[in-house]
C-alpha positions as CSV (number, residue, x, y, z in Angstrom):
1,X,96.0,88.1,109.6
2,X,99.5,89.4,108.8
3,X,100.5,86.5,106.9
4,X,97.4,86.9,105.1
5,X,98.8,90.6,104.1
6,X,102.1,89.9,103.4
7,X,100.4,86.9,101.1
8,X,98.2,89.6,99.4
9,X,100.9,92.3,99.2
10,X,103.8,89.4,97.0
11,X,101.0,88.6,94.9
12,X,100.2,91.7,93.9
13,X,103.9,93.3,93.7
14,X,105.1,90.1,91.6
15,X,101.7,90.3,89.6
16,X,102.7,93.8,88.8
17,X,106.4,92.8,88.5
18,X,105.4,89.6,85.9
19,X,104.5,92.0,83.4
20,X,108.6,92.8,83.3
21,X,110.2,89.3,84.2
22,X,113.7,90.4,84.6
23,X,112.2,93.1,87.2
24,X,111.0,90.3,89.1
25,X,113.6,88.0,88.9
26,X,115.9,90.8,90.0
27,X,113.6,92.2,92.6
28,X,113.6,88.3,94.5
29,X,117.4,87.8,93.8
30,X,117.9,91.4,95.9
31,X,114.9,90.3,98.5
32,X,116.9,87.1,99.5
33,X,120.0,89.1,99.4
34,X,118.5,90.9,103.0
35,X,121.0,90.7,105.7
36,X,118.9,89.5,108.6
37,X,121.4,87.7,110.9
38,X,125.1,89.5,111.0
39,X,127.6,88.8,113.7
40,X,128.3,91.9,115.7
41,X,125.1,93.6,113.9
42,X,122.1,93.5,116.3
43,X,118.6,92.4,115.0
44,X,117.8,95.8,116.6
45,X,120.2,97.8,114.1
46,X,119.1,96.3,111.2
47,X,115.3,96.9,112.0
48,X,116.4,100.3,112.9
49,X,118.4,101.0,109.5
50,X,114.9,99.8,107.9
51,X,112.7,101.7,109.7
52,X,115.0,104.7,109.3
53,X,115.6,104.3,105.3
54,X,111.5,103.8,104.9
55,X,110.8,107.3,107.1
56,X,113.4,109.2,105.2
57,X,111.9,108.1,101.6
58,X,108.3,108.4,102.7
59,X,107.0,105.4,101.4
60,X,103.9,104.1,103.6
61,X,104.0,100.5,102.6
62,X,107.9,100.3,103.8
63,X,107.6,102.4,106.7
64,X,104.1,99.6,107.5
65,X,106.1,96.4,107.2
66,X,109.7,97.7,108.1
67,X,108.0,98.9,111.3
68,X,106.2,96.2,112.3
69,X,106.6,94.7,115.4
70,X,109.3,97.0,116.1
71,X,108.6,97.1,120.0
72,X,110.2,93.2,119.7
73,X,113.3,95.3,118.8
74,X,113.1,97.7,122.0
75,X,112.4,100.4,120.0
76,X,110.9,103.1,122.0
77,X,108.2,105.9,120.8
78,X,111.0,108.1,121.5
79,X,113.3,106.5,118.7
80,X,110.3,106.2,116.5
81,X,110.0,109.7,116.9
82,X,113.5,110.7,116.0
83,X,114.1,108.0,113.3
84,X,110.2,110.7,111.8
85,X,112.7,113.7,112.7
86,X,110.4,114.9,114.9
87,X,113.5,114.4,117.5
88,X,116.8,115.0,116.9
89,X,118.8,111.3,117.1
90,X,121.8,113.1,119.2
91,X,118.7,114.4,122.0
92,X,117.6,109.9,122.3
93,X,119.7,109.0,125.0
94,X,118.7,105.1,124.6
95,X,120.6,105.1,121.1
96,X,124.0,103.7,121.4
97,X,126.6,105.6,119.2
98,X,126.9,103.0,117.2
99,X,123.0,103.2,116.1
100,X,123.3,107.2,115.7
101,X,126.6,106.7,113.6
102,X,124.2,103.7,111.2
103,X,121.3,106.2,111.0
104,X,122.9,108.9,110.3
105,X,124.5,107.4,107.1
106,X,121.1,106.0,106.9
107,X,119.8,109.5,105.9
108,X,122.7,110.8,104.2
109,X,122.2,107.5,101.5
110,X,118.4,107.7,101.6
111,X,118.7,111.6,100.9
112,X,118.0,112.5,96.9
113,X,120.4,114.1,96.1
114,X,123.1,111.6,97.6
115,X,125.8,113.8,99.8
116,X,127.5,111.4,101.8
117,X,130.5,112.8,103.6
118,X,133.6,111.6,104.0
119,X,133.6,112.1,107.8
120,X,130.2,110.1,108.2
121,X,131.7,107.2,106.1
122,X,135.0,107.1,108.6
123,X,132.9,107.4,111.8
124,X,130.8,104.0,110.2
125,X,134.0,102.5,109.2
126,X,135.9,103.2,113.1
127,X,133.0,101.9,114.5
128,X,132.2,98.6,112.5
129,X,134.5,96.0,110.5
130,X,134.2,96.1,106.8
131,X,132.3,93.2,106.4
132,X,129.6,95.2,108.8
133,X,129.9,98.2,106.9
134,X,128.9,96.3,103.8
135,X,126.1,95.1,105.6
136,X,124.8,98.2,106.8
137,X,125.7,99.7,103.2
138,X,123.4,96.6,100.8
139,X,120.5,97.0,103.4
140,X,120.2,100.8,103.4
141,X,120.6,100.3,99.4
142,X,118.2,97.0,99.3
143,X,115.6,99.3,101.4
144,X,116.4,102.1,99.0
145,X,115.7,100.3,96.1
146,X,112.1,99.1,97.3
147,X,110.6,102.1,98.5
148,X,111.3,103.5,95.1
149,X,109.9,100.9,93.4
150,X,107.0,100.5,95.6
151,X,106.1,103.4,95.6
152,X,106.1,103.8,91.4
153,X,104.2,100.9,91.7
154,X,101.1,102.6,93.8
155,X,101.0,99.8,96.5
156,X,99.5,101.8,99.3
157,X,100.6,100.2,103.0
158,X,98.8,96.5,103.6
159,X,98.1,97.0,107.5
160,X,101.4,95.6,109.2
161,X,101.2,97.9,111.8
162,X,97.8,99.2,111.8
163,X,97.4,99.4,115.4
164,X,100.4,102.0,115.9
165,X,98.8,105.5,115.5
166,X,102.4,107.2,116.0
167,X,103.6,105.8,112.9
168,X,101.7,108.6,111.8
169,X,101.2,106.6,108.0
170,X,99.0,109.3,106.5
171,X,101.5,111.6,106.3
172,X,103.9,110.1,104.2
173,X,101.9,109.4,101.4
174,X,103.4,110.1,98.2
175,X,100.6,109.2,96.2
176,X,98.5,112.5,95.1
């Protein structure tokens, strides 16, 4: 059955996407571009950067599929919760600093307007090489760039996660 949505939901975004070719060719180039294997970058971070960037921009489709599965990651309903805001990331013990220093960045890019200090970009950089901090950099941005343009593009979420009330993906609907 998820197969079957992810099917449905390609088809429909590169149907939309085929009326502008170059947005779709550009859209795929940027979708293989995803970082999902980096040495010293946990599986864990990564789906936690996702999760994080698609709560921060509100976009119910991202926050369906970045979140799915996310208990394969040991991600807790508490992290869940602070990754919402509804907790504050310093008060979620389980986080390693590490994690707290990636999603705190996270939100500082995701934020519109951009204010990214200089103090959150050295505590990234002491705590990851560059090559990691590129990383974590393209897939906050990559994330970026598709809840924007899903969400332009009115694609509500396809039922990734549909059995996870707490992802609470009523309320983030931008649509009106």
């Amino acid at each position: 059955m998820v197969s079957a949505g992810k099917n449905i939901i390609s088809q429909r975004s590169f149907c939309l996407l085929s009326w502008f070719p170059k947005s779709a060719v550009g859209s795929a180039v940027i979708e293989s571009l995803i970082a999902h294997r980096e040495k010293g970058i946990s599986k864990r971070l990564l789906k936690l950067i996702r999760m994080q960037t698609s709560f921060w921009a509100s976009c119910p489709f991202c926050i369906d599929m970045n979140s799915y599965e996310f208990q394969k990651y040991n991600i807790t309903r508490e992290e869940v919760e602070a990754l919402q805001n509804k907790r504050e990331l310093e008060d979620v013990g389980s986080f390693s600093e590490k994690e707290k220093a990636a999603l705190n960045y996270t939100r500082e890019i995701t934020s519109t307007p951009i204010s990214i200090s200089t103090a959150s970009i050295d505590n990234l950089r002491n705590k990851f090489s560059e090559r990691q901090f590129v990383v974590i950099c393209s897939t906050i941005a990559q994330v970026n760039y598709w809840t924007r343009l899903i969400q332009s593009l009115g694609i509500q979420p396809a039922g990734f996660s549909s059995s996870c009330s707490y992802l609470d993906l009523e309320k983030y609907n931008t649509l009106h």
